[in-house]
N, C-alpha and C positions, 0 to 999 in steps of 0.2 A: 406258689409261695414266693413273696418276694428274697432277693438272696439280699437284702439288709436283714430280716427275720430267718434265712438258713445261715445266715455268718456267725448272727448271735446262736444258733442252737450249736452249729458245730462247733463255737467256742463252748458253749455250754457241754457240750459229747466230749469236746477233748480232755475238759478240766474236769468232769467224772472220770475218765480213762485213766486220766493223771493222777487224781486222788485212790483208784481202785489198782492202780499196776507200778505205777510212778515213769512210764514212756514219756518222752519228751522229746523235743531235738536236741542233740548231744554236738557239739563241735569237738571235730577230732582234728590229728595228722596222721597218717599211716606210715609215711615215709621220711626220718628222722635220725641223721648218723649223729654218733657222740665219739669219744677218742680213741672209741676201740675200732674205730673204723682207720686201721693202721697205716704209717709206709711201710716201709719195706729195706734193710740192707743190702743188698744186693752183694755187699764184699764177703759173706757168710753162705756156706752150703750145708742147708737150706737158708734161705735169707730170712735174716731176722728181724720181727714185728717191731715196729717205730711206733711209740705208742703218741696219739695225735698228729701222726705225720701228714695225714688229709683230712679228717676232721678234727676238732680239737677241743669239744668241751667235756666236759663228766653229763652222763645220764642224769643226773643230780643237778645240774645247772642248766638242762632241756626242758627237765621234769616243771622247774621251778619256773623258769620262761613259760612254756607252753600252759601252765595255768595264771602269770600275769596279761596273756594276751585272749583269755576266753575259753581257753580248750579244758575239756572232761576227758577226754581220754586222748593217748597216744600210742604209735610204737614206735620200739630202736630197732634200727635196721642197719647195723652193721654191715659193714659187705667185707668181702674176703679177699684170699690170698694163701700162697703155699701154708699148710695148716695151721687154717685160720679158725678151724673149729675149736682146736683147743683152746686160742685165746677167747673165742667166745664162751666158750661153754666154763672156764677156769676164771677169768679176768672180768669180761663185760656182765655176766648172768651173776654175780654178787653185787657190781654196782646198781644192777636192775633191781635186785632186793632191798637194796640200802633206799634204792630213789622210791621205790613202792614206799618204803615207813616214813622219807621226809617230807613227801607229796604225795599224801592219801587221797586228796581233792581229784588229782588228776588218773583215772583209769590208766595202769602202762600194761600192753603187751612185749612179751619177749619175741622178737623176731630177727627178720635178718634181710638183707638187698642182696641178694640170690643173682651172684654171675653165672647166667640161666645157661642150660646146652646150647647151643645151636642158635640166640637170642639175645635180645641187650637185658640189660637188670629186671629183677621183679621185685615187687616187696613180698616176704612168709612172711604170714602173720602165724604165730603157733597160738592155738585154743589154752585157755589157760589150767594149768594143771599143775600136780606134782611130778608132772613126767615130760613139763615144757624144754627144760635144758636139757633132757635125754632124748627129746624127739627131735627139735633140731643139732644137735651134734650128728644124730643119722644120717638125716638129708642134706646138711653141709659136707659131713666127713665123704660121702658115698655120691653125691652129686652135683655140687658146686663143681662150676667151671676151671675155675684159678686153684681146688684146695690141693693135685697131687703137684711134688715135686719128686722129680723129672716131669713136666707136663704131659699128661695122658692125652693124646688126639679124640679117644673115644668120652672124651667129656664136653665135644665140641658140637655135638649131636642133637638132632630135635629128638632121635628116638631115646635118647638120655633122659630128656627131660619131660616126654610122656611116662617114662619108666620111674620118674620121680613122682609124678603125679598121683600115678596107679597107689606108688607105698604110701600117699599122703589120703588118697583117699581109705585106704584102709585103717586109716588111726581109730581108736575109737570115739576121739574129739575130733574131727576134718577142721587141716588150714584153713585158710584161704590165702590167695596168690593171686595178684594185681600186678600188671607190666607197667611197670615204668616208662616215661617219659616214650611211647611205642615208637614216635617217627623222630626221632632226635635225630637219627644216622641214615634219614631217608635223603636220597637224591633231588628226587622232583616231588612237586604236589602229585600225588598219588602213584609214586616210585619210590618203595619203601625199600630201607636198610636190614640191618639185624634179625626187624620184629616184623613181622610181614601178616596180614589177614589171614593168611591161610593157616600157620603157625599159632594164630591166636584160635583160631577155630576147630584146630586138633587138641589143643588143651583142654578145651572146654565141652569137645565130644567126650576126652579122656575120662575128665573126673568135672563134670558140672555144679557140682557143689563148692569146688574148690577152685579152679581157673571158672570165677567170677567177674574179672574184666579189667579197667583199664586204666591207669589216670589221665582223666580228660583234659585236666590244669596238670603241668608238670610244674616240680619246685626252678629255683635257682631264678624266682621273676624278680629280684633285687637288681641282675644282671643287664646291664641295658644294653651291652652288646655285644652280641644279641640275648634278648629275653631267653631264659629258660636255657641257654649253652645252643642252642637250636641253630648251627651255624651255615644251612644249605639252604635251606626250606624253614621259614621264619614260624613260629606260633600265630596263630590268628584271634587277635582279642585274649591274648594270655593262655590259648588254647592249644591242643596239640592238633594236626590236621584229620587225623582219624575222627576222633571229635566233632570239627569244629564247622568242617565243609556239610553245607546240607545236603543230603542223600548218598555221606559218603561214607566211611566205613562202619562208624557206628550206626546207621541208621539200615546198610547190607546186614548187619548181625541181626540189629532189630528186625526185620524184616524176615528174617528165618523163623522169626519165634525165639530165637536165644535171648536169655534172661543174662543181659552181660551189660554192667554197669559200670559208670564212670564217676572219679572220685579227684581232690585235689589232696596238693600236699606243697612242703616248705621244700623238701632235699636238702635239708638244713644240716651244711656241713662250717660254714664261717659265716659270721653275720657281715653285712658290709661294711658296717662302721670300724669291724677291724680288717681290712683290705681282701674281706670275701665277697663272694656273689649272691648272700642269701638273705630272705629274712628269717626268723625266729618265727618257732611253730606258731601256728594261728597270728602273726602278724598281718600278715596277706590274704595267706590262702583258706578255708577253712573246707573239713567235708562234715555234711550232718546229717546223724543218723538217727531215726527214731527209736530209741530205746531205753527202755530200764537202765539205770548211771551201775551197770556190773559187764565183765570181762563178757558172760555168757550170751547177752542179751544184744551187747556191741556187736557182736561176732555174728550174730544172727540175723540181726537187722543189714550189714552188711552183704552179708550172704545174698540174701533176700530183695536186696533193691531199695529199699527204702530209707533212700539217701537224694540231696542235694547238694551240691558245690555252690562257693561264692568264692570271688576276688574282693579283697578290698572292703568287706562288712557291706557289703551294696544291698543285701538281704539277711533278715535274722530267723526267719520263721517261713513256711509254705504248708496251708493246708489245701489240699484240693479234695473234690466229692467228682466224681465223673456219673452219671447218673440215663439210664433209660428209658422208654417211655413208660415200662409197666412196673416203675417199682425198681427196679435193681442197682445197686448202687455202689460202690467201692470208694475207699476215702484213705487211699494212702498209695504212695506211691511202690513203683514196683511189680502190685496188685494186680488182679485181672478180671475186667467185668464179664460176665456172661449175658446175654437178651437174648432173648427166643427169636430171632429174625431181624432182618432190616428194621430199621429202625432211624427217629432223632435219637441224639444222644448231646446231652444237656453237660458242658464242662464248667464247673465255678471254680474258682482257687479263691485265694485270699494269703496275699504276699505280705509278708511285715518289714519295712523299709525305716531302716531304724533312726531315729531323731536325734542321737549321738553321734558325736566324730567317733573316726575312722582312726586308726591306727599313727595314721600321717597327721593325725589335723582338718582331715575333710570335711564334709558333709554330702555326701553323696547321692542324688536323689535319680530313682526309678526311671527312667524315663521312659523305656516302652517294654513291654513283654510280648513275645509269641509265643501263640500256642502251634506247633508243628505236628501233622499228622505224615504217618508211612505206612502203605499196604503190609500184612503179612501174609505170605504166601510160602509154597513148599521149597526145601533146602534151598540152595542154590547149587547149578551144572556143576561151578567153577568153586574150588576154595579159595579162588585167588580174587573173584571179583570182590571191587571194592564199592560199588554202587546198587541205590534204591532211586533208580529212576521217578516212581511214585511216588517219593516223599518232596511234601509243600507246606510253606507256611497258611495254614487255613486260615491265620488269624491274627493281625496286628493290633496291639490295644496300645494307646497312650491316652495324653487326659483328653484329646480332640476327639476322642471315638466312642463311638456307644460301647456297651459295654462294659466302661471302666470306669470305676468310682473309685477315689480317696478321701480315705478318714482317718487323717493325722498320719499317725504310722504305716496305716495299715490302705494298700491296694487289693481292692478286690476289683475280679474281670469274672464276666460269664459272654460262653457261647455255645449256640447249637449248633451240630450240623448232623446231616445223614449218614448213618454209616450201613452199608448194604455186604459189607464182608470182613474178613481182621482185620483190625488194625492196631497201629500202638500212637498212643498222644503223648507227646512230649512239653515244658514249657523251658523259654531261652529269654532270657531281658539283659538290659543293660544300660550305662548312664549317658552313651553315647547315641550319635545320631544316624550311625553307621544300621544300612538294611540287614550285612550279611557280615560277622566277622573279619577285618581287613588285616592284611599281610601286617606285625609290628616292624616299623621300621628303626632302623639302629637309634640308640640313644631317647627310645620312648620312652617317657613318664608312664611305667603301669598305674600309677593311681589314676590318670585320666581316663582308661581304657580298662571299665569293668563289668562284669558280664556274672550271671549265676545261668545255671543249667539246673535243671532237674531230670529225675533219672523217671523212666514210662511209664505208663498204665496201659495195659493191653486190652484190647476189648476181641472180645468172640462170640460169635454169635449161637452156638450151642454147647452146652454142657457138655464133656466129652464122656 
């Protein structure tokens, strides 16, 4: 079949799926402080909450930004401080209800930026309920880093916040928990701080429904210098280095078989234009999800993988079919194909490269995509290695290569190759000319330098 005739069916497949369930790509933020993300007095014992003393706008002024710049859903993620649950749960979880009725448009989760045990921040996201403000007061009041005053040592702990994960997995709606900005406080490229692989891979044995993975775009990219607060070890292309290095830590995970996905977000504590380092949700960054426009369907598409990241609007859409030689077939990211043995295995996407400016005024165009393959194979010895030696770009397409066709908007690429044991296929593009994400150096324009990721498709070669 030619794929100008599978592009039209798959559009045709999705716009039934669409008209039959209403899934879609959704543009989120996950990670999003508002005023309740406090200072602190320090002259008061216990010291008392400053209200917007770090971030500084209402929930209600996030809510209403983040659906003038594109977004369907969000969450607030407050972070804490000597009992800071009470202000969440008494102050911020009423403004969250106020902003749910004056922004119906935009999906908001109740959550929180979790000063993690033993780790730098994470975003909860809590499942949506009538038992959301009482499930997190739990896990803030009982595991948050910063919430006891006198400081408790024993909240400084990775085993703390396994012990948090355990009570999250037992909810009977499961979070989900996303590590923040992982190598912000790393040393060297692949000498990590705070959030170390190994750390990330005991949460995710803990409760793998719920330590889900990672943001692979951190916020704070308004910041030129440096991008993202990143002040040892720079971002790569807007990226975080876990991320962004090929075969490096995310592609170690992949490579175990772990289903741990990577997401983007604002950190949107000040916008620049009033002397912060951010932009406003969905200005920049966006993550998207496939799902039904509801709390429950967000959450589970999440969970599940089927998401993509973009800087900058550099992409609006990604469908891809990954396909075998007898028939079998998967069409969403995340996914996981099965083939009866070795095999070709036939990959198409079809990227939509949107015809509109960008946020800034741009127009931003496509210029190449990889498709990157990485072996999977059993655990790994080490919980600390950070490398998939196996993982390579199988495949560069721009408009000089076969391959690659456009049609207006819309980039479509196909490729074969052999697959003779696991593997997982990933796609990476971007507007620049750069082979492999490069160090940002201080005082970069992020609008020149944008990149989208999408999250695997795993292929195996028998039905377990």
């Amino acid at each position: 079949m030619r794929f100008a005739s599978l592009s039209l069916l798959l559009a045709c497949t999705t716009a039934v799926q669409a008209a039959d369930d209403g899934r879609r790509w959704l543009a989120g933020d996950h990670h999003i402080h508002s005023r309740w993300s406090v200072g602190w007095d320090q002259e008061q014992d216990p010291p008392a909450p400053i209200v917007g003393g770090d971030a500084i706008y209402p929930t209600t002024t996030n809510a209403a930004m983040a659906r003038r710049f594109g977004l369907e859903w969000m969450v607030t993620t407050d972070h804490g401080g000597p009992n800071h649950s009470r202000v969440n749960r008494d102050r911020a979880y009423p403004e969250l209800l106020a902003s749910r009725a004056a922004t119906p448009e935009v999906v908001q989760f109740y959550g929180m930026e979790l000063d993690t045990p033993g780790a730098d921040h994470s975003t909860l996201i809590i499942a949506h309920s009538d038992r959301e403000r009482d499930e997190l007061f739990l896990l803030e009041s009982n595991f948050a880093r910063r919430e006891p005053w006198p400081a408790d040592p024993s909240r400084e702990t990775e085993a703390r916040m396994l012990e948090a994960l355990a009570t999250m997995d037992g909810f009977p709606e499961k979070p989900i928990v996303i590590a923040n900005h992982p190598s912000r406080s790393a040393v060297a490229m692949g000498e990590f701080g705070r959030t170390d692989p190994a750390e990330l891979r005991a949460w995710n044995d803990t409760a793998p429904e719920v330590a889900v993975g990672m943001a692979g775009a951190p916020g704070h990219q308004a910041r030129r210098s440096p991008r993202g607060g990143y002040r040892r070890v720079p971002t790569l292309g807007g990226f975080d280095q876990m991320t962004a290095v090929l075969g490096g830590v995310w592609d170690s995970m992949l490579g175990e078989g772990r289903r741990w996905w990577i997401t983007a977000n604002s950190d949107s504590h000040v916008h620049y234009t009033e002397g912060g380092s951010d932009f406003w949700p969905g200005e920049y960054s966006k993550t998207y999800v496939h799902a039904r426009k509801h709390h429950d369907s967000i959450l589970d598409s999440l969970r599940r993988g089927h998401v993509f990241v973009t800087t900058g609007d550099l992409v609006s859409g990604l469908e891809i079919e990954v396909r075998g030689e007898h028939g079998a077939a998967v069409e969403m990211l995340g996914e996981t194909l099965f083939v009866d043995g070795p095999q070709t295995v036939t990959v198409r996407a079809r990227i939509e490269d949107p015809a509109e400016p960008n946020f800034h005024g741009d127009l931003p165009e496509l210029a190449r995509v990889d498709l990157i393959v990485g072996p999977v194979g059993p655990q790994a010895g080490s919980e600390d290695v950070n490398a998939n030696a196996g993982t390579h770009v199988e495949a560069r397409f721009d408009a000089t290569t076969p391959g690659w066709t456009r049609r207006g908007e819309i980039v479509e690429i196909e490729h074969a190759f052999t697959v003779d044991g696991p593997v997982y296929l990933r796609l990476r593009g971007t507007n620049t000319a750069q082979l492999e994400p490069e160090p940002d150096p201080l005082m970069e324009d992020p609008w020149s330098d944008l990149w989208f990721y999408s999250n695997p498709v795993f292929v195996e070669l028998a039905r377990p």
